[in-house]
N, CA, C and O of each residue as an XYZ file, in Angstrom:
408
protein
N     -16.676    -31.009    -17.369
C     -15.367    -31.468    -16.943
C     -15.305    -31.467    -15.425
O     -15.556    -30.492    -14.718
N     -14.965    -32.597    -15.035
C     -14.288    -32.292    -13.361
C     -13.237    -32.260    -13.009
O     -12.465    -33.070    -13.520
N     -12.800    -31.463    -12.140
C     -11.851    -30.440    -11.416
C     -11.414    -31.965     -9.877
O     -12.202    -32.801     -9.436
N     -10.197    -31.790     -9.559
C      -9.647    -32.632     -8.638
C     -10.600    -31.479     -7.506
O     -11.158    -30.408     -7.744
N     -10.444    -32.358     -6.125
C     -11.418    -31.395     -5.344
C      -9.939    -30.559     -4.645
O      -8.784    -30.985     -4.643
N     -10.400    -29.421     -4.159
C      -9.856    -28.090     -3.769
C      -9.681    -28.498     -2.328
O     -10.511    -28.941     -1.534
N      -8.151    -28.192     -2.160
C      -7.981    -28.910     -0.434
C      -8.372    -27.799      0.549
O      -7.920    -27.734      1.693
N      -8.997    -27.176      0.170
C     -10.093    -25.880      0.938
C     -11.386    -25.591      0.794
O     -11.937    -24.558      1.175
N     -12.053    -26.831      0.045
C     -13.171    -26.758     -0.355
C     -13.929    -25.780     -1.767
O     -15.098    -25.670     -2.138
N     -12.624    -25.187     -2.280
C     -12.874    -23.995     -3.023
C     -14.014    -24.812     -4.486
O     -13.607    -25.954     -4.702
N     -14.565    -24.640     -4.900
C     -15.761    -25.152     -6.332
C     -14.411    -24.658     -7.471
O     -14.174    -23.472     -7.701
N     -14.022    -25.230     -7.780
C     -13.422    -24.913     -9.175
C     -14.505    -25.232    -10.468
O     -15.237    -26.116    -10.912
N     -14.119    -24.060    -10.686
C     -15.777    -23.208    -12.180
C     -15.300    -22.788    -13.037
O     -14.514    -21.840    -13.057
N     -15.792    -23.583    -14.141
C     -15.548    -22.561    -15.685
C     -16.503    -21.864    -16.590
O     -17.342    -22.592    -17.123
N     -16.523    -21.097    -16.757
C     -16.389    -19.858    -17.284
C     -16.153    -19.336    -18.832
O     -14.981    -19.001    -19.002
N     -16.876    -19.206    -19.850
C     -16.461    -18.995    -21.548
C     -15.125    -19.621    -21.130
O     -14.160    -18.868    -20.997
N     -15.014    -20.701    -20.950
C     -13.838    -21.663    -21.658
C     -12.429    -21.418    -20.477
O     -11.328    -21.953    -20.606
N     -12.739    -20.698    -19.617
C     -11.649    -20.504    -18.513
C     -11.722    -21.013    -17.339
O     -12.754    -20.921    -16.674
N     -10.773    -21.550    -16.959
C     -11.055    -22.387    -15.250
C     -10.507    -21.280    -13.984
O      -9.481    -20.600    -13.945
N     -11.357    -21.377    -13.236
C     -11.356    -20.454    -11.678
C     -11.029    -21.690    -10.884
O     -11.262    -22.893    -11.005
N     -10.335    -20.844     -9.939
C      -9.896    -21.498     -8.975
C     -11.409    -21.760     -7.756
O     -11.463    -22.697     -6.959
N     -12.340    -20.833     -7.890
C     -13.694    -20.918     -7.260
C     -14.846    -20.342     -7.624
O     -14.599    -19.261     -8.157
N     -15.674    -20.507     -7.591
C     -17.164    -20.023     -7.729
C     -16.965    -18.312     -7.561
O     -17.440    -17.503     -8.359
N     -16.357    -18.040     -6.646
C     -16.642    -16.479     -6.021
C     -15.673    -15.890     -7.122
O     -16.051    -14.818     -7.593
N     -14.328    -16.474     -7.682
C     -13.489    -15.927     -8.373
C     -14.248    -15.445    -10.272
O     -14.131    -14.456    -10.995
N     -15.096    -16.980    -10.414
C     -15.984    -16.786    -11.474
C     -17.081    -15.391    -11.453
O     -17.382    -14.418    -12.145
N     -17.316    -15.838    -10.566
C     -18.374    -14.404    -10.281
C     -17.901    -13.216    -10.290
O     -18.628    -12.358    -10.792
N     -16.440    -12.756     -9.701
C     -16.132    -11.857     -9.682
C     -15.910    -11.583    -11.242
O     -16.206    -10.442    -11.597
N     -15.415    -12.486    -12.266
C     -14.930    -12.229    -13.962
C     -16.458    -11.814    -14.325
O     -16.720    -10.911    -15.118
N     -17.308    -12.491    -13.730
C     -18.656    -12.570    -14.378
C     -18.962    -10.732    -14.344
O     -19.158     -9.842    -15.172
N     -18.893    -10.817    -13.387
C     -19.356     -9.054    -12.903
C     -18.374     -7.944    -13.410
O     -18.835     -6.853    -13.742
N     -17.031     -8.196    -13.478
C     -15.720     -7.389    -14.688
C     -16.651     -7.477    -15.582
O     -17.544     -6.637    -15.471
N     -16.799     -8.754    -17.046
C     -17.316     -8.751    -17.943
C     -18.875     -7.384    -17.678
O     -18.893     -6.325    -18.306
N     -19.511     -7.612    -17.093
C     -20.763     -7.021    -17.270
C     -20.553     -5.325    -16.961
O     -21.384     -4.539    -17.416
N     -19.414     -4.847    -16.176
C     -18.614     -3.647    -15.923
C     -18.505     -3.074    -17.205
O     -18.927     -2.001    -17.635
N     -17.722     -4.181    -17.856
C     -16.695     -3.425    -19.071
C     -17.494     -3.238    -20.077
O     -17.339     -2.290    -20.847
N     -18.601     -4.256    -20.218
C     -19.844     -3.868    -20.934
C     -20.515     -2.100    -20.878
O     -20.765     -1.278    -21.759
N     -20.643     -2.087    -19.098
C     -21.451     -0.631    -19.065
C     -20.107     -0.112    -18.988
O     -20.174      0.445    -17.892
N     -18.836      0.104    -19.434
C     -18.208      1.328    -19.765
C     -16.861      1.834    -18.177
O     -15.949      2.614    -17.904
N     -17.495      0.943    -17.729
C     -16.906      1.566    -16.209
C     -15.203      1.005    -16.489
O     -14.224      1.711    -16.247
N     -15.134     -0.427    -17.053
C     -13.932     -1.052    -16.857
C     -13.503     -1.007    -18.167
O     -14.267     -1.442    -19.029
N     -12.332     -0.525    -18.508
C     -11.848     -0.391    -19.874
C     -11.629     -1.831    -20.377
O     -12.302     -2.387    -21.245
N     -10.572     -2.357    -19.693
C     -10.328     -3.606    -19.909
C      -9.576     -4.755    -18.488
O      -9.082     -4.252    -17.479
N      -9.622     -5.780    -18.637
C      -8.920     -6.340    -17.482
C      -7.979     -6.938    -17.552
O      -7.620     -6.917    -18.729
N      -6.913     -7.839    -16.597
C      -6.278     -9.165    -16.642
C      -6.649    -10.057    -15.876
O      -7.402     -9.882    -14.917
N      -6.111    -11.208    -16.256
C      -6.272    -12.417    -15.196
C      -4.836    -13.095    -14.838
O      -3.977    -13.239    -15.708
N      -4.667    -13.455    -13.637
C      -3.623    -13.656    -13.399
C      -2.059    -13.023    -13.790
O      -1.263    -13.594    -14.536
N      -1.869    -11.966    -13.238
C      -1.258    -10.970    -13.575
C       0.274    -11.452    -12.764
O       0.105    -11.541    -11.548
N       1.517    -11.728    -13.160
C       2.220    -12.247    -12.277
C       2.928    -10.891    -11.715
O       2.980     -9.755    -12.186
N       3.530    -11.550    -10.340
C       4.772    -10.365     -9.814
C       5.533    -11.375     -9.183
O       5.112    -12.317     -8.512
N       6.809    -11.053     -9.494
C       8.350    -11.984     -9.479
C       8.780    -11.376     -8.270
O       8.444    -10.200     -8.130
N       9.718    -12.117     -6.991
C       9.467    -12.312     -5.679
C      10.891    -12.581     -5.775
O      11.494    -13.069     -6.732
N      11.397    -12.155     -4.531
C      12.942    -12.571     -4.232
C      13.147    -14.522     -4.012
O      12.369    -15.397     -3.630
N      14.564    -14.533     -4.471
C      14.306    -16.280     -4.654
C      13.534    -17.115     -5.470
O      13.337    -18.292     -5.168
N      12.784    -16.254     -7.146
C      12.302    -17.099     -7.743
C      10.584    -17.665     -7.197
O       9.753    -18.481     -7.595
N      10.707    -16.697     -6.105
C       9.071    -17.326     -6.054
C       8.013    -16.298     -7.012
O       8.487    -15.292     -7.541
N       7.124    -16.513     -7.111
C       6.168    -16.081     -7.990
C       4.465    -15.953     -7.375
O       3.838    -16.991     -7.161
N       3.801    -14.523     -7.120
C       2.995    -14.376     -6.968
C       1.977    -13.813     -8.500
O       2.282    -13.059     -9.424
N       0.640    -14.627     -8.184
C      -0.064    -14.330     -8.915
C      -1.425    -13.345     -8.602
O      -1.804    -13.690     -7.483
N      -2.268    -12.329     -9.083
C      -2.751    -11.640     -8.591
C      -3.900    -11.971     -9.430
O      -3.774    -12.173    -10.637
N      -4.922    -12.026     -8.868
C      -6.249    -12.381    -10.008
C      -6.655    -11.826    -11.087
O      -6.900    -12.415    -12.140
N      -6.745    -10.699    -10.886
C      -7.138     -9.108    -11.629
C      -6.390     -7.984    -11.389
O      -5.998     -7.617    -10.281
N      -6.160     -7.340    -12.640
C      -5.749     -6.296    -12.946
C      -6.911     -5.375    -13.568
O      -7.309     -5.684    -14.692
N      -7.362     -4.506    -13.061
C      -8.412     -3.627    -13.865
C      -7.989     -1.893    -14.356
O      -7.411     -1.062    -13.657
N      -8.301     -1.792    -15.225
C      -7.812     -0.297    -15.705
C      -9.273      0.460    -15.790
O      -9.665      0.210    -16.930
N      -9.837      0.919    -15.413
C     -11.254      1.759    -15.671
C     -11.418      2.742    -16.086
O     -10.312      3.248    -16.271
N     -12.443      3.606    -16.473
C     -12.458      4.281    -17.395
C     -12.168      5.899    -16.854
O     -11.925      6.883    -17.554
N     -12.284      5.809    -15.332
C     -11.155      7.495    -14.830
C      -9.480      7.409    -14.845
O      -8.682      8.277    -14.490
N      -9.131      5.606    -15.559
C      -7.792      6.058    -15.604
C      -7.549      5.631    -14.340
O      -6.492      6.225    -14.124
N      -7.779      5.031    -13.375
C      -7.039      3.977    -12.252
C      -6.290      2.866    -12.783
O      -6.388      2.592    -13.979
N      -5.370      2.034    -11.819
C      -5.669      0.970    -12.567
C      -5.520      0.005    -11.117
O      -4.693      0.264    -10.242
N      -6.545     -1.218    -11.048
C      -6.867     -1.520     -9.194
C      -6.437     -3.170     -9.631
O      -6.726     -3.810    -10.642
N      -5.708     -3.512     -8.539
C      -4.976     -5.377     -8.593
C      -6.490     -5.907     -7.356
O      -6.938     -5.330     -6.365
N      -6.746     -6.757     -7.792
C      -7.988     -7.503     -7.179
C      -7.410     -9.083     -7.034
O      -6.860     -9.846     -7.828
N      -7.810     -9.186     -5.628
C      -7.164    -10.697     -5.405
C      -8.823    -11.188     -4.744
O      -9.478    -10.695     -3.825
N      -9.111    -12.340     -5.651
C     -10.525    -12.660     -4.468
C     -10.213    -13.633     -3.710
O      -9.435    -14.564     -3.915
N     -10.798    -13.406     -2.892
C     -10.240    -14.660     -1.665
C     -11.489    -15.380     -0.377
O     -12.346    -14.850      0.329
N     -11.142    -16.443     -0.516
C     -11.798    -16.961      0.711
C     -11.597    -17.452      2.055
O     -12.433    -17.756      2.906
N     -10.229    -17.475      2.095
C      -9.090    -17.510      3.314
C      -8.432    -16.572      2.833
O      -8.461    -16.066      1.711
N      -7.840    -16.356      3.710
C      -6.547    -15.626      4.029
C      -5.302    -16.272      5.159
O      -5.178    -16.280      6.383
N      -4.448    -16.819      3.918
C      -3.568    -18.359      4.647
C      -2.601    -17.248      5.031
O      -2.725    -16.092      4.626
N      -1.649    -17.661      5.819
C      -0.111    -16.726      6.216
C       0.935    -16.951      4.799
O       1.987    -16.336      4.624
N       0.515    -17.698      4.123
C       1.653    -17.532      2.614
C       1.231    -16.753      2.223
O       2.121    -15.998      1.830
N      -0.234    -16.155      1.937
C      -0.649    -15.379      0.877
C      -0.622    -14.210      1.414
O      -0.347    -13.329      0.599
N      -0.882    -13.697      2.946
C      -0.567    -12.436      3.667
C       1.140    -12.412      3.206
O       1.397    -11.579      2.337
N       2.053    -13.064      3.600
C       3.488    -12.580      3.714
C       3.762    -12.199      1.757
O       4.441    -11.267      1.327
N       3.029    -13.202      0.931
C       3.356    -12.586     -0.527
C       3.008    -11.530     -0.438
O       3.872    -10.653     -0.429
N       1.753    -11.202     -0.346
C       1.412     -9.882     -0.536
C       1.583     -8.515     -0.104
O       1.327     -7.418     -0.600
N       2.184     -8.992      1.162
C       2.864     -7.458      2.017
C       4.284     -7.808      1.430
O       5.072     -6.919      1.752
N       4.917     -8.855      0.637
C       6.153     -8.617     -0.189
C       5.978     -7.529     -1.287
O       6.562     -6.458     -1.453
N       5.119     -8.065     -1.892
C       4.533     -7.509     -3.427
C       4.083     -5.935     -3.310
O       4.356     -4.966     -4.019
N       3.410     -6.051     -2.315
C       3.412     -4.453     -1.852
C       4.086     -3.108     -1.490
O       3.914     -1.894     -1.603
N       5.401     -4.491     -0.729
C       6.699     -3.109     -0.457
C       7.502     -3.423     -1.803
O       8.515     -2.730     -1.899
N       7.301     -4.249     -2.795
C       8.417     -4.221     -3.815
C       7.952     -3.538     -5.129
O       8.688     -3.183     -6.049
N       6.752     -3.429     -5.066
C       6.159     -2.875     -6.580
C       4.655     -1.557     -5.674
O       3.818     -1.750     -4.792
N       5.026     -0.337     -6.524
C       3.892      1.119     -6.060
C       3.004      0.434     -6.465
O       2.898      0.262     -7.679
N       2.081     -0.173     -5.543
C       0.675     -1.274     -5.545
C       0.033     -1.154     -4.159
O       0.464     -0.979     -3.019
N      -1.216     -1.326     -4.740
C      -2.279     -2.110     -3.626
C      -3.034     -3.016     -3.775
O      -4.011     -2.867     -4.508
N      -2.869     -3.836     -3.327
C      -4.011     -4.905     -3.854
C      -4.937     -5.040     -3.617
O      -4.856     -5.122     -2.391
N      -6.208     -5.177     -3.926
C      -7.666     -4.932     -2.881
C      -8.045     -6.237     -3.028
O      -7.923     -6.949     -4.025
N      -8.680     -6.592     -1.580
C      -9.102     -7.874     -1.622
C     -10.892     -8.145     -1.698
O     -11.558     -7.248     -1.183
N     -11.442     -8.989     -2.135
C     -12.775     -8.792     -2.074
C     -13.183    -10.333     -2.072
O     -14.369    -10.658     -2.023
């Protein structure tokens, strides 16, 4: 299947039947999957939403719960635009979170 092209150059990749927004985002599910296999990652999410003053809507890539009982929000990224900094220092002071970026 082809993907419209990414106005950032991003590879949009699929994945057992799921579409990424990029290559690096695939890879990152690729490497969860092979985690949760060896035991480390209990289980994950994808696209995890958090609701924003005014109806806007941030989405977070991953949600991971692991097996000491954390549970870590993973955003992968290849820019870092000023919308996605100001969501995320929203999302941060509105919900006990951190998001780690990788």
């Amino acid at each position: 299947m082809k993907f419209p092209r990414h106005k950032f150059n991003a590879v949009r990749t699929e994945v057992d039947g799921i579409k990424f927004g990029s290559k690096k985002e695939a890879a990152y599910y690729q490497g969860l999957l092979l985690r949760q296999k060896g035991g480390d990652v209990v289980f994950f999410l994808r696209q995890v939403p958090f609701w924003l003053p005014g109806g806007v809507k941030y989405l977070c890539d991953f949600q991971e719960f692991r097996r000491d009982g954390t549970v870590h929000f993973i955003d992968v990224k290849g820019q870092k635009l000023p919308m996605y900094i100001a969501k995320k220092r929203m999302v941060e002071a509105m919900y006990p979170i951190t998001i780690e970026e990788v």
